[in-house]
PDBQT receptor file of N, H, CA, C and O in Angstrom, charges set to zero:
ATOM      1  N   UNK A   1     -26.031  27.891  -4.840  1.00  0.00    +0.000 N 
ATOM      2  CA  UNK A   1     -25.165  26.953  -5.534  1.00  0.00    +0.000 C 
ATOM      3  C   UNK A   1     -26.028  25.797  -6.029  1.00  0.00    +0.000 C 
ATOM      4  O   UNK A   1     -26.234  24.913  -5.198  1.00  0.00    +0.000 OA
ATOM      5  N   UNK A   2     -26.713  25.611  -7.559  1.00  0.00    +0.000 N 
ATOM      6  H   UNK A   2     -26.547  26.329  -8.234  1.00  0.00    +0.000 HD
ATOM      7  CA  UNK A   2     -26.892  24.883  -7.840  1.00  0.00    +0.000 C 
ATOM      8  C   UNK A   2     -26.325  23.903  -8.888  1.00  0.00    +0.000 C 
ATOM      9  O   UNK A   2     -25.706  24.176  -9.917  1.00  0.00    +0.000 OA
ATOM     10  N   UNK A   3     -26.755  22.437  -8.283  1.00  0.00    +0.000 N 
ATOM     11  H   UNK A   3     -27.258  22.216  -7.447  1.00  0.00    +0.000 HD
ATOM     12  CA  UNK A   3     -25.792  21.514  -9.075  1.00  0.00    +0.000 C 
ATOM     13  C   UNK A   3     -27.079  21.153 -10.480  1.00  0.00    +0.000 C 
ATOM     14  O   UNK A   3     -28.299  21.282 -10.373  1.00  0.00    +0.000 OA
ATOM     15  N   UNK A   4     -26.355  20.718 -11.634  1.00  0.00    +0.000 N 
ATOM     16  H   UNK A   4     -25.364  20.613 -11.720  1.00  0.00    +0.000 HD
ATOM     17  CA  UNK A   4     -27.131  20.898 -13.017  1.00  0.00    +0.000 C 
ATOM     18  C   UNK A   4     -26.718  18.882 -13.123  1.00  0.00    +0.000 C 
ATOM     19  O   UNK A   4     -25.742  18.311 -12.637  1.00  0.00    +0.000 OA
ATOM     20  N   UNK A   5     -27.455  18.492 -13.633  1.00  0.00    +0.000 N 
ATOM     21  H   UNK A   5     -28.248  18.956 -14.027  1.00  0.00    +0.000 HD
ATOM     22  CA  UNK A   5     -27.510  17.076 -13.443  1.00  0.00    +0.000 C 
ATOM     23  C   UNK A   5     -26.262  16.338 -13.877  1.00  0.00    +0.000 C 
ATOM     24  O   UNK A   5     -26.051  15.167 -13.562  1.00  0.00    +0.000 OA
ATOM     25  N   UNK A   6     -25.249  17.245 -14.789  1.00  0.00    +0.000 N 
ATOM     26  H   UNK A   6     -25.420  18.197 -15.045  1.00  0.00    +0.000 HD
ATOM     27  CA  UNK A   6     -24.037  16.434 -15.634  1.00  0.00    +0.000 C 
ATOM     28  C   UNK A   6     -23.175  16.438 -13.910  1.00  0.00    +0.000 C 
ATOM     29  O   UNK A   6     -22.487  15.538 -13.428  1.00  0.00    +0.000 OA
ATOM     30  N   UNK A   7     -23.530  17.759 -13.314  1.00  0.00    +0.000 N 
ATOM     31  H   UNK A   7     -24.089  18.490 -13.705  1.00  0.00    +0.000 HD
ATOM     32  CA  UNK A   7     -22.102  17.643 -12.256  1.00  0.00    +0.000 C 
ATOM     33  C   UNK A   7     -22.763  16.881 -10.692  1.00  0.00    +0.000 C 
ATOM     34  O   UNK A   7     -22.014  16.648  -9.743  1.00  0.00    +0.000 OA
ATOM     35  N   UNK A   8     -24.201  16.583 -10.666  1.00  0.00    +0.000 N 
ATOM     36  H   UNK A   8     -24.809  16.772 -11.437  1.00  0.00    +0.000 HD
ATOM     37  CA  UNK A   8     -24.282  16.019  -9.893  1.00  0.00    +0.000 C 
ATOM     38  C   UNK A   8     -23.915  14.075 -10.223  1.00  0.00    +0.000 C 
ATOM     39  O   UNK A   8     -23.597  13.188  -9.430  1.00  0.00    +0.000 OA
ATOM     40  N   UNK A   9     -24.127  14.047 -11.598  1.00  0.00    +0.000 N 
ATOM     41  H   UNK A   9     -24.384  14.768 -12.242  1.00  0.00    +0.000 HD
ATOM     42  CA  UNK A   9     -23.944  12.930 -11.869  1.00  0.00    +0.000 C 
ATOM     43  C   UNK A   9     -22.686  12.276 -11.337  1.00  0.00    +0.000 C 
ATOM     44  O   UNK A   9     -22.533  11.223 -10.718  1.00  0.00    +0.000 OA
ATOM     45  N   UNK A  10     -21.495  13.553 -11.914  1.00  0.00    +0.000 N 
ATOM     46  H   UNK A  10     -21.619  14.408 -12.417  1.00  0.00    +0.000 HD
ATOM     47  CA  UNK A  10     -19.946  13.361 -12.120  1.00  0.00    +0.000 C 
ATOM     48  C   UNK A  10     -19.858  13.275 -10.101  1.00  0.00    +0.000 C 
ATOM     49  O   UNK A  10     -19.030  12.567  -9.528  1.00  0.00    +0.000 OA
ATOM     50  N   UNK A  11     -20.497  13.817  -9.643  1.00  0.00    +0.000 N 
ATOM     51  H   UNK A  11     -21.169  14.392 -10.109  1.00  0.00    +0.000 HD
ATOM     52  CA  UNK A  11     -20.529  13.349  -7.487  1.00  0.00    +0.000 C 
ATOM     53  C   UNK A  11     -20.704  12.412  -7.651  1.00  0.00    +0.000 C 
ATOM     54  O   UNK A  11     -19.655  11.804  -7.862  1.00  0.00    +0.000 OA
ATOM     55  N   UNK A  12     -21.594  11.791  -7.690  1.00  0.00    +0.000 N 
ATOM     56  H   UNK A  12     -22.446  12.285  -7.519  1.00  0.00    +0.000 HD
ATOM     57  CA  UNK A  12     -21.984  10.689  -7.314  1.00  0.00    +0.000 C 
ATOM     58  C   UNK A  12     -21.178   9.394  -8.048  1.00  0.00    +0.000 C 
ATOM     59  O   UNK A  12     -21.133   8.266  -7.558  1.00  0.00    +0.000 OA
ATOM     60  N   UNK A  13     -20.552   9.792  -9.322  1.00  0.00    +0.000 N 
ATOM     61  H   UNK A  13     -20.588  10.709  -9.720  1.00  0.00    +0.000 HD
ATOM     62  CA  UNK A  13     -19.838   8.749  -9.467  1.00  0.00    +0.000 C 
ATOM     63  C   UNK A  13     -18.374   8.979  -8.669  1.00  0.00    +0.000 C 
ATOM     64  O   UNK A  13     -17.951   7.993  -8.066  1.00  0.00    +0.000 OA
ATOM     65  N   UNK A  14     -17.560  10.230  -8.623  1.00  0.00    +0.000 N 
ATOM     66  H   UNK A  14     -17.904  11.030  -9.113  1.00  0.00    +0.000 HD
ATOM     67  CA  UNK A  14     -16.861   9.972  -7.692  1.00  0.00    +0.000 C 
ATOM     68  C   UNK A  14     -17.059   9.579  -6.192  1.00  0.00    +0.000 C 
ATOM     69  O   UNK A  14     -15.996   9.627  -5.572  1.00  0.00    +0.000 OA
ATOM     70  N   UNK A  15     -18.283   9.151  -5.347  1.00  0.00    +0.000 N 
ATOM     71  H   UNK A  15     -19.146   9.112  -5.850  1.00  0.00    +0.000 HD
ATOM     72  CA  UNK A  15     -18.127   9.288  -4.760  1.00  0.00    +0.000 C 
ATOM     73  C   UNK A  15     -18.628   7.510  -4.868  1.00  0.00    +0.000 C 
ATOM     74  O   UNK A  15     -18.292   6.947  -3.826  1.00  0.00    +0.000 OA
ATOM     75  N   UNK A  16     -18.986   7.018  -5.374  1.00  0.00    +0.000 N 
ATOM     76  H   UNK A  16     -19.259   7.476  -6.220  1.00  0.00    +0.000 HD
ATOM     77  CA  UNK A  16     -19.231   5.444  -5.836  1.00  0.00    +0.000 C 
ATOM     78  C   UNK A  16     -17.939   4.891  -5.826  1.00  0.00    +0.000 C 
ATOM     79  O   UNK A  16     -17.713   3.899  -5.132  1.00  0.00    +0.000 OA
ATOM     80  N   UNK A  17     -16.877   5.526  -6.660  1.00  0.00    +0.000 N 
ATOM     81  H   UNK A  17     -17.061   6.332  -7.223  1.00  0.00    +0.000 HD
ATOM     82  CA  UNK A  17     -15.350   5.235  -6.652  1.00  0.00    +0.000 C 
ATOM     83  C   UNK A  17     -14.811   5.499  -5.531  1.00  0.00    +0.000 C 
ATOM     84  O   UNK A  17     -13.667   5.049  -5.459  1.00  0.00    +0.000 OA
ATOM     85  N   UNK A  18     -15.306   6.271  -4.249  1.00  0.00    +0.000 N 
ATOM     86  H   UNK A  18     -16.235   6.637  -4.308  1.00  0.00    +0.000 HD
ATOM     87  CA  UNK A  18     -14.298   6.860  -3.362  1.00  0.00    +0.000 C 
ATOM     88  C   UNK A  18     -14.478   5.223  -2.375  1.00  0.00    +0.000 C 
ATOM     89  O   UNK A  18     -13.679   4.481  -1.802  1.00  0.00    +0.000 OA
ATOM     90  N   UNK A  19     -16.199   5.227  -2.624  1.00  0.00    +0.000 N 
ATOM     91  H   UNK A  19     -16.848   5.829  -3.090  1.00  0.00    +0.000 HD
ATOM     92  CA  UNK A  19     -17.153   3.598  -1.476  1.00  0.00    +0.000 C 
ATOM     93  C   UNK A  19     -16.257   3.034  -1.629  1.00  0.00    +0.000 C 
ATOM     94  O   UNK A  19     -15.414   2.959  -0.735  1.00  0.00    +0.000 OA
ATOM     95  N   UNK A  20     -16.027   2.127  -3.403  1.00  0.00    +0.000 N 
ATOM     96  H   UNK A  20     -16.712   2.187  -4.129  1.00  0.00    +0.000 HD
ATOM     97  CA  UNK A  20     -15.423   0.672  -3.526  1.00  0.00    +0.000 C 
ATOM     98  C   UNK A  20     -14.035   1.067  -3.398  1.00  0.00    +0.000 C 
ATOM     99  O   UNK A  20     -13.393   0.147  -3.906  1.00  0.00    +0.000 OA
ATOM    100  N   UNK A  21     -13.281   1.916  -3.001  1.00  0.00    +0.000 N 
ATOM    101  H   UNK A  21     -13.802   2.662  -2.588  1.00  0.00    +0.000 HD
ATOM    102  CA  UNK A  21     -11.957   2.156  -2.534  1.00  0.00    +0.000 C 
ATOM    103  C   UNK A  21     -11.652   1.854  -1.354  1.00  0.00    +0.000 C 
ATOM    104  O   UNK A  21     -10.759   1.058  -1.066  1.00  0.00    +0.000 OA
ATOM    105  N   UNK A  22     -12.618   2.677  -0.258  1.00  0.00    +0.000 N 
ATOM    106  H   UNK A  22     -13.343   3.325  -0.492  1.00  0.00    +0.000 HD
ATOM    107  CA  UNK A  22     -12.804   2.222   1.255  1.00  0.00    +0.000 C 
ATOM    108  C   UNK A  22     -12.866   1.117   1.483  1.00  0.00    +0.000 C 
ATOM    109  O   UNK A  22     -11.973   0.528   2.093  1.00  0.00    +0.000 OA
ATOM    110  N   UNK A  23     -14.178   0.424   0.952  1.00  0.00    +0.000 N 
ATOM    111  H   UNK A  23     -14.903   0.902   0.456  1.00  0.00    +0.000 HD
ATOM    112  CA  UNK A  23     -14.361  -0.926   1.309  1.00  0.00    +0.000 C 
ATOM    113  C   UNK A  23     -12.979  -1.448   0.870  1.00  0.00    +0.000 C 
ATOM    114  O   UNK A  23     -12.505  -1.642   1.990  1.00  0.00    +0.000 OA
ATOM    115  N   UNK A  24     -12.267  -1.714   0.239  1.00  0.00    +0.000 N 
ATOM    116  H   UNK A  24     -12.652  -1.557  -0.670  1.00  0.00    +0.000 HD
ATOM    117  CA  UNK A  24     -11.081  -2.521  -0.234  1.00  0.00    +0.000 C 
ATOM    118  C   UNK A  24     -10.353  -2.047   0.387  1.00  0.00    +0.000 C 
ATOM    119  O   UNK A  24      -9.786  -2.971   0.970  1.00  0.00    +0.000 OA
ATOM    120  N   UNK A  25      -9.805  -0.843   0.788  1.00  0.00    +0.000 N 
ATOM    121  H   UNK A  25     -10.265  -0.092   0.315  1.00  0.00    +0.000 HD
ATOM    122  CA  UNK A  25      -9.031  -0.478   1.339  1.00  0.00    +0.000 C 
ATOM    123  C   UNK A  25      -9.251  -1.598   3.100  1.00  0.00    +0.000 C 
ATOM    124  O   UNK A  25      -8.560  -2.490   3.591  1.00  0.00    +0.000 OA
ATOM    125  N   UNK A  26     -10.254  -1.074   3.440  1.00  0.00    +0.000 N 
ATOM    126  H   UNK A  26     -10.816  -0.349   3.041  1.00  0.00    +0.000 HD
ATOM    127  CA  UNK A  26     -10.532  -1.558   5.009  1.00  0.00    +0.000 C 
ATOM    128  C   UNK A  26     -10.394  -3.363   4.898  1.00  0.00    +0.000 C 
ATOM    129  O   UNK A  26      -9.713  -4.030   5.677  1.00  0.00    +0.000 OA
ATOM    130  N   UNK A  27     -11.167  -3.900   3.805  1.00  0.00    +0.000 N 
ATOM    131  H   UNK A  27     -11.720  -3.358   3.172  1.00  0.00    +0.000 HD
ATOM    132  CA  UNK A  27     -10.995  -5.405   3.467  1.00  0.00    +0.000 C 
ATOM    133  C   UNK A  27      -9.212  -5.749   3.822  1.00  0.00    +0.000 C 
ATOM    134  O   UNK A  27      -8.835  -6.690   4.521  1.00  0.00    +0.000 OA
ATOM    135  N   UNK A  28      -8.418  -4.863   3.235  1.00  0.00    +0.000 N 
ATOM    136  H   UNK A  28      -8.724  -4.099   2.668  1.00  0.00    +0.000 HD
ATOM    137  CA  UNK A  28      -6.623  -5.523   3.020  1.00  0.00    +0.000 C 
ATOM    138  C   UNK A  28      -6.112  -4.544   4.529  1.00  0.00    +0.000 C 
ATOM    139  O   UNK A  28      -5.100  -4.764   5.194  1.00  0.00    +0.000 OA
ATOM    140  N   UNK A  29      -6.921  -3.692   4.726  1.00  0.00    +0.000 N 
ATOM    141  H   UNK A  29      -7.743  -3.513   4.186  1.00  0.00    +0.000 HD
ATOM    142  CA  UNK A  29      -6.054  -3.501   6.165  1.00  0.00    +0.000 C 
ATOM    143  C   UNK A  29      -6.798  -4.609   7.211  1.00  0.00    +0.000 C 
ATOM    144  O   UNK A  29      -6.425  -4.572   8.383  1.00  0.00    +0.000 OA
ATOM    145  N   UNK A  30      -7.857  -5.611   6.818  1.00  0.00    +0.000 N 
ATOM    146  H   UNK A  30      -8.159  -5.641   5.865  1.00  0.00    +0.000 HD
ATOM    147  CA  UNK A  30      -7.923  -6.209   8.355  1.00  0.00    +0.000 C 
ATOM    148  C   UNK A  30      -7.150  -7.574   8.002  1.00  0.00    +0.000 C 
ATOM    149  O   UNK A  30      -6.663  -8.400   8.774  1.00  0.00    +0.000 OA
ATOM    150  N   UNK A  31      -7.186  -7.557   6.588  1.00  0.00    +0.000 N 
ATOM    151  H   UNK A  31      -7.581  -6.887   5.960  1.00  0.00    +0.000 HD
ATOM    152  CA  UNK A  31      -6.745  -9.150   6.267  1.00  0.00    +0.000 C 
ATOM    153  C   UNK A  31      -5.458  -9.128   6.540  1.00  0.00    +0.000 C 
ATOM    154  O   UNK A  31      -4.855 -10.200   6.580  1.00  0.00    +0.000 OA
ATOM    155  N   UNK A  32      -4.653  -7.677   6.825  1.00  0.00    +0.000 N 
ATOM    156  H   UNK A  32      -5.143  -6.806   6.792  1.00  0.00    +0.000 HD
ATOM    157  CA  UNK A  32      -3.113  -7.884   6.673  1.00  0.00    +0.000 C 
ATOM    158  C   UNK A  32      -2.725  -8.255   8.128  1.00  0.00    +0.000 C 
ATOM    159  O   UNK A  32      -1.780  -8.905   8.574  1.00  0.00    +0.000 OA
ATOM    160  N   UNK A  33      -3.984  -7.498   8.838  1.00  0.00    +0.000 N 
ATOM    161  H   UNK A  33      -4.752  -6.970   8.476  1.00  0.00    +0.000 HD
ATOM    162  CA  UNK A  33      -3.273  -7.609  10.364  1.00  0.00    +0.000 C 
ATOM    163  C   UNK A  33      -3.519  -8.884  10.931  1.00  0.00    +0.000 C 
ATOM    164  O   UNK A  33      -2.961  -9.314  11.940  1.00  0.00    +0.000 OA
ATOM    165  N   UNK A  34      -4.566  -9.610  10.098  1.00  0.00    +0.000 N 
ATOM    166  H   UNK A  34      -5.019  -9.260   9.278  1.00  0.00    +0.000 HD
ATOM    167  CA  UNK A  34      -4.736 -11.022  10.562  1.00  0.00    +0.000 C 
ATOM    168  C   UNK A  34      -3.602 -11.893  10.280  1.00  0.00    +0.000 C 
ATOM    169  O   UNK A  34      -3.180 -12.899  10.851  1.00  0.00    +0.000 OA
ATOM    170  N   UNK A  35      -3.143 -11.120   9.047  1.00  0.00    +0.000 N 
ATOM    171  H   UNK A  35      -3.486 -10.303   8.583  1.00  0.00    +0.000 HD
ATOM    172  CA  UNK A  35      -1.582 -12.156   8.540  1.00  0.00    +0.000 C 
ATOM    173  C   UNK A  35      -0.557 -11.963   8.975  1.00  0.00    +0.000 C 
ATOM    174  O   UNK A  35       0.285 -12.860   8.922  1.00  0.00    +0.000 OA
ATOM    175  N   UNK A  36      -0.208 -10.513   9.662  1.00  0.00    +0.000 N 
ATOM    176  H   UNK A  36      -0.892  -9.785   9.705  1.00  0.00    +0.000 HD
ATOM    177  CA  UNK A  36       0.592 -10.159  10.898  1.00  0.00    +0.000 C 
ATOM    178  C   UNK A  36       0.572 -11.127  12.172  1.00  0.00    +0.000 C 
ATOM    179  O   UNK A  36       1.691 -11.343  12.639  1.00  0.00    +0.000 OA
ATOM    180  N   UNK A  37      -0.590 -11.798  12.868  1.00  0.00    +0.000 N 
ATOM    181  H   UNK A  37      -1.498 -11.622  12.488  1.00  0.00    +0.000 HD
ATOM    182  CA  UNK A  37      -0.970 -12.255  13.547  1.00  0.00    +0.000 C 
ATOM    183  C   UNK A  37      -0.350 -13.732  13.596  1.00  0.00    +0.000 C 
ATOM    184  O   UNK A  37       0.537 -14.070  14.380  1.00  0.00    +0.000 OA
ATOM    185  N   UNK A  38      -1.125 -14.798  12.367  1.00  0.00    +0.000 N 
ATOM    186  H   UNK A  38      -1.846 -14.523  11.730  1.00  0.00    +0.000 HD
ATOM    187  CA  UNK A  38      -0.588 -15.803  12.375  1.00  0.00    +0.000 C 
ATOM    188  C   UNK A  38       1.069 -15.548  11.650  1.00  0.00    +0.000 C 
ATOM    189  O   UNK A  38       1.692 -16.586  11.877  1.00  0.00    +0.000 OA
ATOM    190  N   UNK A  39       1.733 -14.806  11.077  1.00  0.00    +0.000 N 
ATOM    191  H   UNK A  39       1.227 -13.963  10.893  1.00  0.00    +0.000 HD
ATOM    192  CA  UNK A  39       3.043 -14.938  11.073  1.00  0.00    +0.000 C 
ATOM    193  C   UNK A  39       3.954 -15.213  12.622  1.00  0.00    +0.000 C 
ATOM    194  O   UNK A  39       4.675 -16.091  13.095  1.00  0.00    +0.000 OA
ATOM    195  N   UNK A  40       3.372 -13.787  13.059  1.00  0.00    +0.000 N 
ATOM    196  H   UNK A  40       2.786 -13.073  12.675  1.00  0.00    +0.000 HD
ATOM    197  CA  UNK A  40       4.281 -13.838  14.234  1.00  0.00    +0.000 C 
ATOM    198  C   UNK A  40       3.745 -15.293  15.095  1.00  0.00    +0.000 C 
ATOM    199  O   UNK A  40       4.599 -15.877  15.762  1.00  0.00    +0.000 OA
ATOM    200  N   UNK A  41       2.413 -15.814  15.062  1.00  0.00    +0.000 N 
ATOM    201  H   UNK A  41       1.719 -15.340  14.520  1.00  0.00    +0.000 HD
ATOM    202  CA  UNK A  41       2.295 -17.330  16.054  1.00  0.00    +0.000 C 
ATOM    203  C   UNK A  41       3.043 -18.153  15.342  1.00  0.00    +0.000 C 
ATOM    204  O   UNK A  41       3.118 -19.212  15.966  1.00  0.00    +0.000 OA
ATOM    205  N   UNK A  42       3.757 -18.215  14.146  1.00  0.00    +0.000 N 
ATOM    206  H   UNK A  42       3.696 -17.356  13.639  1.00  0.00    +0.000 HD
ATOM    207  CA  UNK A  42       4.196 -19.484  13.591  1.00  0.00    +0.000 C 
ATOM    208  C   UNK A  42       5.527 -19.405  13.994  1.00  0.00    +0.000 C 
ATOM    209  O   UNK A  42       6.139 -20.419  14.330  1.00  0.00    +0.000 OA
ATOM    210  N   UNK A  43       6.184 -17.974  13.993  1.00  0.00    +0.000 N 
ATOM    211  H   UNK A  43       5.687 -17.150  13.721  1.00  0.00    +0.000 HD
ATOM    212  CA  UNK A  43       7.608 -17.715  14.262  1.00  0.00    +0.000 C 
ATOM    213  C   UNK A  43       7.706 -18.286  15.783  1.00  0.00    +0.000 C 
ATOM    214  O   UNK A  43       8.697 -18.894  16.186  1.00  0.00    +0.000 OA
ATOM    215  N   UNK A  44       6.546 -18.014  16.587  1.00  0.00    +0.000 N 
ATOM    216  H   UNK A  44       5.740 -17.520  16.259  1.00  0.00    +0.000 HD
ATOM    217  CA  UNK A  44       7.013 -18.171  18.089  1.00  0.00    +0.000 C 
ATOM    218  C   UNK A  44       7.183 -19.851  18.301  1.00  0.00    +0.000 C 
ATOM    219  O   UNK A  44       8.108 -20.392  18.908  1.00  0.00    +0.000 OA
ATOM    220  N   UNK A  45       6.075 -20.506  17.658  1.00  0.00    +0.000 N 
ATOM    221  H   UNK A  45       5.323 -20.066  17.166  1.00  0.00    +0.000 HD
ATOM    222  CA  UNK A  45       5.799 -22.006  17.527  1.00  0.00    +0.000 C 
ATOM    223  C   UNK A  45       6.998 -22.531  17.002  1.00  0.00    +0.000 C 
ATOM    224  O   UNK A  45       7.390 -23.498  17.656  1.00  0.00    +0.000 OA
ATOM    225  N   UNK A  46       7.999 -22.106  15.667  1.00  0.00    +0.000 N 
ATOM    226  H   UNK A  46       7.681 -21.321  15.136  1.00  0.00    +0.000 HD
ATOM    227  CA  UNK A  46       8.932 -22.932  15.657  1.00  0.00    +0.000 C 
ATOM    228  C   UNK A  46       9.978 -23.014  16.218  1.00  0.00    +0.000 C 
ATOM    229  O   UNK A  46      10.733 -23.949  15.953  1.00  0.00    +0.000 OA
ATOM    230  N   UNK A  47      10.429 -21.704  17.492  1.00  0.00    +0.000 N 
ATOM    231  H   UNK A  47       9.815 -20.944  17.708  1.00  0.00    +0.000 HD
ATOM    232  CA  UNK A  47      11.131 -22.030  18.116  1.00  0.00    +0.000 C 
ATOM    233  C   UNK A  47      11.392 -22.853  18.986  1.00  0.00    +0.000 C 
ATOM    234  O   UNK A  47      12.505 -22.861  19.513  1.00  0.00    +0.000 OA
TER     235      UNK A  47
């Protein structure tokens, strides 16, 4: 199975698109749970 340079190209750019997906993806899942976090301390605080 050899790859010919157009379809190794076309890998590597999907797989450049798959990186900056992850990274963003993982960026808004930690930022959400941090905002999960201080929501619920503010709810407990104004009671």
């Amino acid at each position: 199975m050899g790859y010919v340079g157009a379809k190794l190209a076309s890998i590597q750019y999907k797989m450049e698109i798959h990186d900056e997906f992850r990274e963003e993806y993982d960026y808004r899942k930690r930022y959400h749970k941090v905002e999960e976090v201080r929501t619920v301390d503010r709810s407990r605080g104004a009671r």
